[in-house]
C-alpha atoms as one frame of an Amber mdcrd trajectory, in Angstrom:
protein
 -41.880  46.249  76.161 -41.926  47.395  72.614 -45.323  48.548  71.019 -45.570
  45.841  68.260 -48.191  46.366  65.449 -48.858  42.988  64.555 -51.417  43.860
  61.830 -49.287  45.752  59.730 -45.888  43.800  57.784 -43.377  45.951  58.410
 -41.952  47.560  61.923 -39.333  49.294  63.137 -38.279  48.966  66.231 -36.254
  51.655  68.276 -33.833  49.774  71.220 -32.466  53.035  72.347 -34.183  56.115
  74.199 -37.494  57.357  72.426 -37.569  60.884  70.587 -38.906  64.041  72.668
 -42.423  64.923  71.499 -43.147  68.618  69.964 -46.121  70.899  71.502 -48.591
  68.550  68.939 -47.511  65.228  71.199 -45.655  63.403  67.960 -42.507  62.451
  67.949 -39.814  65.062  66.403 -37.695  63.797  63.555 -34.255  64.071  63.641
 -32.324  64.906  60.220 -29.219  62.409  59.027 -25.946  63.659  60.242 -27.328
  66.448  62.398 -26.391  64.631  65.521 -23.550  66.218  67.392 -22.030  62.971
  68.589 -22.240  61.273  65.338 -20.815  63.065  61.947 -18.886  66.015  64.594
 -16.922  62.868  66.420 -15.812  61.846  62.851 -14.519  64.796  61.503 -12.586
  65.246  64.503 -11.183  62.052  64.265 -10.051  62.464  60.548  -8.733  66.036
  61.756  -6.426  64.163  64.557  -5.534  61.571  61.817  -3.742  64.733  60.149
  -2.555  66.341  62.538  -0.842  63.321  64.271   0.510  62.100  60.455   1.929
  65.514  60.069   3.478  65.660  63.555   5.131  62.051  62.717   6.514  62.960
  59.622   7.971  66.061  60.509   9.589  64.490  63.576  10.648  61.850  61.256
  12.813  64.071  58.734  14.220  66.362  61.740  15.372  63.664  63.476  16.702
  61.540  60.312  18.733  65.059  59.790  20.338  65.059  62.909  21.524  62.068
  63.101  22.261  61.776  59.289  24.019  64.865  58.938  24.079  66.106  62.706
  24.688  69.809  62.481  26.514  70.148  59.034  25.046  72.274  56.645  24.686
  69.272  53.697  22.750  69.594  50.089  21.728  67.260  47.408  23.758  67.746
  44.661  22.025  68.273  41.230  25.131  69.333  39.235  25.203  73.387  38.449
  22.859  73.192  41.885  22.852  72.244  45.249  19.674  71.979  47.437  19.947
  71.662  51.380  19.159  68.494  52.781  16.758  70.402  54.866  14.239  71.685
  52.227  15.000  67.838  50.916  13.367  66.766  54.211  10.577  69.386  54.499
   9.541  68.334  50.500   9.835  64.752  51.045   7.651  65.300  54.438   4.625
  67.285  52.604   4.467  64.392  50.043   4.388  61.448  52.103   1.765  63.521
  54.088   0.032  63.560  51.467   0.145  60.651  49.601  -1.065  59.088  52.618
  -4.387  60.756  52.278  -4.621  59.988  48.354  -4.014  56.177  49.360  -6.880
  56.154  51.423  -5.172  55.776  54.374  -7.713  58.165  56.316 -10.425  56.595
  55.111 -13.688  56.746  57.418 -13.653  53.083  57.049 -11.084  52.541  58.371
 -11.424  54.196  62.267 -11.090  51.813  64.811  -9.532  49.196  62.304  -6.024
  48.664  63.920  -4.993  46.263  61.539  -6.351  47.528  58.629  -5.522  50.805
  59.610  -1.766  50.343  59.611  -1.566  48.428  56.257  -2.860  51.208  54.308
  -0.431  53.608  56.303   2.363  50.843  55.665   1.566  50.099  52.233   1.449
  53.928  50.898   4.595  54.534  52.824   6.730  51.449  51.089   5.256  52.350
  47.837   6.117  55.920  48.048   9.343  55.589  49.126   9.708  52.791  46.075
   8.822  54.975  43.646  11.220  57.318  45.178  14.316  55.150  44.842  13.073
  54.087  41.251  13.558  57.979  40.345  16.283  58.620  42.192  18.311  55.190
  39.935  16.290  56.683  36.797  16.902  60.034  36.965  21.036  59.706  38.186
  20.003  61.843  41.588  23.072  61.279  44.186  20.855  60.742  47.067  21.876
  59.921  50.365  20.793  56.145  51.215  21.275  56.113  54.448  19.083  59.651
  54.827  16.123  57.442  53.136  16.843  54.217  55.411  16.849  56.287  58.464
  13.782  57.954  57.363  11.438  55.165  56.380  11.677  52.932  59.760  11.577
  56.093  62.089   8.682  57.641  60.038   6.622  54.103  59.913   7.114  53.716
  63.744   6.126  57.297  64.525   3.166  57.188  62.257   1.728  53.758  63.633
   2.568  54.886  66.870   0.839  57.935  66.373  -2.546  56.532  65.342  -2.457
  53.679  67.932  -2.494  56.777  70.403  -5.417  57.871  68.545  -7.505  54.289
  68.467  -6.377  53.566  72.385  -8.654  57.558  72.959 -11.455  56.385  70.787
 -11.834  53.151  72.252 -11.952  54.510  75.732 -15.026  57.039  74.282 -16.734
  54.200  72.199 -16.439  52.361  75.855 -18.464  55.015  77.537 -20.993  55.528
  74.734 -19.492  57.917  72.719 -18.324  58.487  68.909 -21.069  56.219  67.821
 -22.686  55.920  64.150 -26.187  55.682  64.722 -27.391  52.346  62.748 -30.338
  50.850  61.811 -30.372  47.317  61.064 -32.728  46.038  58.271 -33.593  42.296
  57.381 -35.804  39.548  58.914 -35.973  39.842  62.956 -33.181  36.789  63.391
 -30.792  38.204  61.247 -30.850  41.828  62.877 -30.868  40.224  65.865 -27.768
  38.017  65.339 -25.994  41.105  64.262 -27.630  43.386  67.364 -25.574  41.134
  69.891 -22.644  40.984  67.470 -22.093  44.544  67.429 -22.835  44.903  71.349
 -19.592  42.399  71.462 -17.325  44.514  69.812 -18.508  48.344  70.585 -14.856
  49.359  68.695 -16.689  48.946  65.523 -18.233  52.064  66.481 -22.330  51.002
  65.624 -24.642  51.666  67.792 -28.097  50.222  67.169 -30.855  52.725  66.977
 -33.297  51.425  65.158 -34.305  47.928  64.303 -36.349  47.545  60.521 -37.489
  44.225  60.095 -41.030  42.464  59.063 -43.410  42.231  62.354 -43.353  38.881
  63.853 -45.550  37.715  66.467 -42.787  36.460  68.072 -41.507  38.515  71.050
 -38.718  40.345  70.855 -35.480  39.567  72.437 -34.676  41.337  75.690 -31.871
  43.567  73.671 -34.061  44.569  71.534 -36.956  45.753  74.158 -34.656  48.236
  76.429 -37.263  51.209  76.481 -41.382  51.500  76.058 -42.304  53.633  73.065
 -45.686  56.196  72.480 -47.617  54.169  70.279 -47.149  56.618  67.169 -43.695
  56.812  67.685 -43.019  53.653  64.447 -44.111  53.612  61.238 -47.557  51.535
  60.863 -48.679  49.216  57.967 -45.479  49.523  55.722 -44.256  46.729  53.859
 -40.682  46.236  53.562 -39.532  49.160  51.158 -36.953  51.089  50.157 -39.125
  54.226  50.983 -39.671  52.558  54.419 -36.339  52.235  55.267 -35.297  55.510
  54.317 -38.120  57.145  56.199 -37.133  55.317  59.177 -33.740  56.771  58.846
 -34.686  60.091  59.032 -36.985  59.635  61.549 -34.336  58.264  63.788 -31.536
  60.394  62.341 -29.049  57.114  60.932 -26.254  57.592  60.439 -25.265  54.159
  58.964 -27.799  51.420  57.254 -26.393  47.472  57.812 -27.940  45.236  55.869
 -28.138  41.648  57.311 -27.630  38.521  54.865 -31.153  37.655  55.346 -32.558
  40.808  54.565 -36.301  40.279  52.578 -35.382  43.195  49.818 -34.829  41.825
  46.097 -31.152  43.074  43.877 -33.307  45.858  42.419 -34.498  47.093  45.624
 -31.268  47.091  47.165 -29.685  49.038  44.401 -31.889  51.662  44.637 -31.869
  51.329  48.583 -28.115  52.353  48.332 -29.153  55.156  45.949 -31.104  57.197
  47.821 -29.088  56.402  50.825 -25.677  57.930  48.952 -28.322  60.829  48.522
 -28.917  61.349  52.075 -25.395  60.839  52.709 -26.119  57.821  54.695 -23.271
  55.002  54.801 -24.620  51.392  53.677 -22.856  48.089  55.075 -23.655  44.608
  53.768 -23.544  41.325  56.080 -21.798  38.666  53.755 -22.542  35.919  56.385
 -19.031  35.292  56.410 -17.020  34.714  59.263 -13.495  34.162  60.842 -12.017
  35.804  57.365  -9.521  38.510  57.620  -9.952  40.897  54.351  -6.818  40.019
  52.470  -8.669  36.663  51.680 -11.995  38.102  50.114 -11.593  40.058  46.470
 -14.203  40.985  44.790 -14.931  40.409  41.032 -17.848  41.589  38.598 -19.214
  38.654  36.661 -22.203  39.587  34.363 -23.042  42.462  36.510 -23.440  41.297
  39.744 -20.408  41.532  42.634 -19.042  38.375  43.479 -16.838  37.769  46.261
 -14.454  35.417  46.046 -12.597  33.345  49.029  -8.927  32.930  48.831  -8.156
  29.236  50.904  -6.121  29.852  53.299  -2.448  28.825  52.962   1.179  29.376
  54.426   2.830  29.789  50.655   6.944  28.853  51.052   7.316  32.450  50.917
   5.275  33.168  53.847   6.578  30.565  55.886  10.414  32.238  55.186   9.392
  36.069  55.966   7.705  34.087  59.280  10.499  32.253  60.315  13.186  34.712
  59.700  11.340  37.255  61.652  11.108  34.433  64.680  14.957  33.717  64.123
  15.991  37.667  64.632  13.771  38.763  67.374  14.028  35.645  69.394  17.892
  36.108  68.817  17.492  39.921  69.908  15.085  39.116  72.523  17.539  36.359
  74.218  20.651  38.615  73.816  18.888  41.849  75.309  16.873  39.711  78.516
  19.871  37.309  79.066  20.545  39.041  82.447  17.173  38.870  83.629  17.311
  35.207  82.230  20.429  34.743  84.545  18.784  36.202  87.871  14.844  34.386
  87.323  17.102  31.449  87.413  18.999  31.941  90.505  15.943  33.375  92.095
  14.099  29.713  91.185  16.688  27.517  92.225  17.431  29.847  95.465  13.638
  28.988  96.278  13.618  25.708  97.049  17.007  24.233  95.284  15.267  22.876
  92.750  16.026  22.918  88.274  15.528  26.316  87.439  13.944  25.315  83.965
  10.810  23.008  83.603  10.406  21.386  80.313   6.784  19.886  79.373   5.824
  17.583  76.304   3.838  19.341  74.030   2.267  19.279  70.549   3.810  21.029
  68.142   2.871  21.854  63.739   1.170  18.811  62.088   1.446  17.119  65.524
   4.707  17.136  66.256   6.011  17.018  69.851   8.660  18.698  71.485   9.616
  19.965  74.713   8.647  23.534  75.572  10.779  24.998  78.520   9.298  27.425
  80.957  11.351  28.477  84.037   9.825  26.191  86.820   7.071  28.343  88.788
   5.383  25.337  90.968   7.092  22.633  93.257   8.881  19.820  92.049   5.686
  17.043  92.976   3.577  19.377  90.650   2.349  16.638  88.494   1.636  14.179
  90.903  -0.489  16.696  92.838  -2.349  17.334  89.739  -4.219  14.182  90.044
  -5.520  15.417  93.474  -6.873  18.849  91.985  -8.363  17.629  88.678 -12.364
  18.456  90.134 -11.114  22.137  91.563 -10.624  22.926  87.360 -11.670  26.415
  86.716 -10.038  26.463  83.336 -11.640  26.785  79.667 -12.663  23.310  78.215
  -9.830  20.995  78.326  -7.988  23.328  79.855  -6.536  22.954  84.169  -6.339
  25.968  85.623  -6.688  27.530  89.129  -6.630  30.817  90.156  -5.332  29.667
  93.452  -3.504  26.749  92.425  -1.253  25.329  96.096   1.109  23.487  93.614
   2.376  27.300  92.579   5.805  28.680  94.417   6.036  32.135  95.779   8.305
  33.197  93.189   6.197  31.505  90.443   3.349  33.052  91.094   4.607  37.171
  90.216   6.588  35.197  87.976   3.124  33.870  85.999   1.655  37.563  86.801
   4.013  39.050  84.489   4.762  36.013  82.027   8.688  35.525  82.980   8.071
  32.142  83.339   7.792  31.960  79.745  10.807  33.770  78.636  12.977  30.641
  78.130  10.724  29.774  75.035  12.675  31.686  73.056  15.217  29.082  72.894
  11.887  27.019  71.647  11.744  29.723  69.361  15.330  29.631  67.886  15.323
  25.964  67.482  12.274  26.243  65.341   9.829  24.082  67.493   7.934  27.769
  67.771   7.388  30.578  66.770   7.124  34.282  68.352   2.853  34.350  67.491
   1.206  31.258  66.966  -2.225  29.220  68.923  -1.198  27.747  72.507   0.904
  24.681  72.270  -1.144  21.324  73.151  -0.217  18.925  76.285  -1.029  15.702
  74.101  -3.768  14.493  76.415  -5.752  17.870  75.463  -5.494  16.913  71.516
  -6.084  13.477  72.379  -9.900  14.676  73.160  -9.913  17.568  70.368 -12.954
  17.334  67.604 -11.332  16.701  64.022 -11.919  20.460  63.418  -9.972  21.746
  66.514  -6.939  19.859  64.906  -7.033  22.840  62.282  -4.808  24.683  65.096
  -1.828  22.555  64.866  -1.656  23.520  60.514   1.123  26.300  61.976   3.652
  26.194  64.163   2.657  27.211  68.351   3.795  30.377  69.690   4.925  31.957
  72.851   2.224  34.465  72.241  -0.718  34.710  70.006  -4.741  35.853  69.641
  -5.671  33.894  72.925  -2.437  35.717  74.440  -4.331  39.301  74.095  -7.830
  38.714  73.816  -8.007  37.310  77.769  -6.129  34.668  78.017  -7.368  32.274
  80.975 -10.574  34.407  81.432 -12.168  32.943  77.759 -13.969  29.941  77.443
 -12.612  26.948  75.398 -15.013  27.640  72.706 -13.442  31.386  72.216  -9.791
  30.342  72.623 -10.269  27.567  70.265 -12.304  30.230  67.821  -9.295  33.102
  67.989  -6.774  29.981  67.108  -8.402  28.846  64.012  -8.728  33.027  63.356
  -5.108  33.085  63.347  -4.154  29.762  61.090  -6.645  31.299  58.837  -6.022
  34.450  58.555  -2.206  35.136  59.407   0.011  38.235  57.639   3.789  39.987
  58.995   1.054  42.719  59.747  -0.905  40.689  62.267   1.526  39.041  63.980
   3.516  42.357  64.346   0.457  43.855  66.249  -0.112  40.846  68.559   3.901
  41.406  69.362   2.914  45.143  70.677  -0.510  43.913  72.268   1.228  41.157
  74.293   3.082  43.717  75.795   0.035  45.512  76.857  -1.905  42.240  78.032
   1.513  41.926  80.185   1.452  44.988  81.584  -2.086  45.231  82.822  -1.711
  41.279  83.908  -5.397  40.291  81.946  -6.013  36.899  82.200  -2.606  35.596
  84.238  -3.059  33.250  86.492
């Protein structure tokens, strides 16, 4: 357990392994940044960021040229001179290259941000290759369309591609430990520890909590927060909570990264000048909003007689969104159907071969705004299925309101590697094309489940449902009701083109390593 001083009104309390003492017995102090896993992780990871954006662009432009122009020796024609296509390409490469880095787009923030990540990388992209075309109009310059349209999709799907490669390495270190910020949390001894098991949930965000600074309690300390037994000298006695305290703790525990929590017992002055001597140090300094379940398009921030105010956008589909939504469901379900309709063809012969039953199932579920319609599914248990249900009701291992069974009798042999890989599902793209669904969207309702809902779960039927969503990557049958429910609301809140076109290349992952199916 923790040495506690409970006579002094400040602490700080280390979670992690104590400091090796020096010849005098005390506890060595470790500078800021100085740590080899901490500020030499991040560099390298901005230094792949380049590398792998200059690698996609490159490809990009060689390959639009090939196929473009193929082997002819073509030029942009400027009047009295002509300049090869291919000094075109390799000009037009080193300025989207980078642009991207004056758009922020490898931003420290923004490592391990998927989401976020691509945005900026899409967003600098469309608007350099806008202000391109507005030049080439303005200026009269004869250039080849079709070299730009060829260039823009192939360069976005390389570059994306390329820093997903990146993430999927740094979440396999962050997994074992490594490329961590050191952090130190500071507030009152709820708040930090709130945000302790927060931050243990999602070890992508890349803290790791090293030191704890909050006002001594006699309460005990949670069990995360007591994971090693400290020399009695080793934490700073009878400080109040101070700027100069927390910045001493920093560089006795060599932080990397200060996070602030909501509750924190520090007035506006003293945080000001917290975050001054912390840019000093060149320590990084994060404030909890205490808001949750709100993606970043929806907060802006405003200055209002001096102080930052952040304002909430409510969440809404606008007409617009709702159009860009469902055209993208019309032409990928349409692509989708036309591309799999021979593996349609043979899952259905294989079901009916099986035990000469219908091929397609169709249930009654709950649609947008409470709707119902009937979702099809190619049939992957026996025909008596729902009058067997009745027998298996108390064998439920589902989430909540949710049936299922991981061994569940009422499944057919071909239904069950049909369920391991999601075939069964493939038909709801005709769900999808008759508008009843959409490609990303919360799991569609039987009616007897939103006959039990509380009026807040409701909130999940404000879009349409969708083959594939949040729930659909995050675990699928292995979360609780409480987390499914949580990641649905997420979604209606929250949605963007963006999101739902990384859930699309996530469910393919989730489908390949079979998480969740059952």
């Amino acid at each position: 357990m923790l040495k506690v001083q409970e006579n002094t009104t400040a602490a700080a309390y280390l979670p992690g392994a104590a400091r090796p003492a020096d010849s005098t017995g005390s506890t060595r102090a470790e500078a800021p940044g100085t740590s080899p896993t901490t500020t030499g992780w991040r560099r390298r990871y901005v230094t792949g960021m380049r590398a792998v954006d200059a690698l996609a662009v490159a490809l990009a432009l060689m390959g639009t040229h090939l196929i473009r122009f193929q082997l002819e020796n073509a030029g942009l024609d400027l009047g009295p001179l002509s300049v090869p296509y291919w000094i075109v390409g390799t000009a037009l490469a080193l300025v989207w290259w980078g642009f991207l880095e004056l758009r922020g787009a490898r931003d420290v923030r923004l490592i391990g941000y998927g989401l976020e990540e691509t945005r900026q990388v899409v967003s600098a992209t469309l608007v350099l290759f806008g202000a391109l075309a507005i030049v080439s109009f303005a200026f009269a310059i004869p250039t080849a369309r079709s070299y730009v349209l060829i260039a823009l999709p192939l360069g976005l799907g390389l570059l994306i591609g390329g820093r997903f490669v990146l993430r999927d390495a740094l979440a396999k270190e962050r997994a074992a430990g490594e490329s961590l910020s050191r952090t130190l949390l500071v507030g009152r001894l709820a708040g930090v520890t709130e945000l302790h098991q927060s931050l243990c949930r999602h070890p992508m965000a890349g803290f790791d909590t090293a030191a704890v600074y909050a006002p001594t309690t006699k309460r005990q300390l949670p069990p995360e927060l007591r994971r090693v037994e400290l020399p009695p000298n080793a934490l700073p006695a009878g400080e109040a909570p101070s700027v100069d305290g927390i910045v001493a703790t920093c560089r006795r525990h060599g932080i990397e990264t200060v996070i602030v929590s909501q509750n924190v017992p520090l007035s506006t002055k003293e945080i000001r000048h917290l975050s001054w001597q912390l840019a000093d140090a060149r320590i990084r300094l994060v404030m909890e909003t205490g808001l949750t379940d709100i993606a970043g398009p929806r907060i802006h921030m405003q200055q209002v007689a001096g102080l930052p105010l952040i304002h909430v956008a409510t969440p809404k589909l606008s007409r617009g969104r709702a159009l860009t939504k469902r055209a993208m469901d019309i032409l990928l379900s349409s692509l989708a159907l036309l591309v799999l309709s021979p593996v349609l063809l043979a899952l259905a012969g294989i079901v009916r071969a099986h035990d000469k039953g219908p091929a397609l199932f169709a249930q009654e579920r709950v649609g947008q705004d409470g709707r119902r319609f009937r979702m099809l599914k190619f049939r992957s248990m026996r025909t008596d299925a729902e009058q067997v249900l009745k027998e298996l009701r108390e064998r439920n291992e589902g989430a909540g309101l949710l049936f299922k069974m991981k061994d569940d009798p009422r499944v057919t042999g071909p239904g069950k590697w049909m369920r391991r890989y999601s075939l069964d599902e493939l038909p709801q793209f005709l769900n999808v094309l008759k508008g009843d669904m959409s490609l990303v969207g919360p799991r569609p309702p039987l009616p007897q489940e939103v006959e039990q809902y509380e009026d807040y779960v409701h909130r999940r039927m404000r879009v349409k449902p969708g083959i594939t969503g949040l729930w659909q990557v995050s675990g699928r049958s292995n979360l609780d009701w409480e987390q499914s429910v949580r990641l649905d609301l997420y979604y209606v809140e929250n949605w963007s083109p963006v999101e739902d076109m990384l859930i699309l290349g996530r469910t393919l992952k989730a489908v390949v390593d079979k998480e969740g199916a059952y």
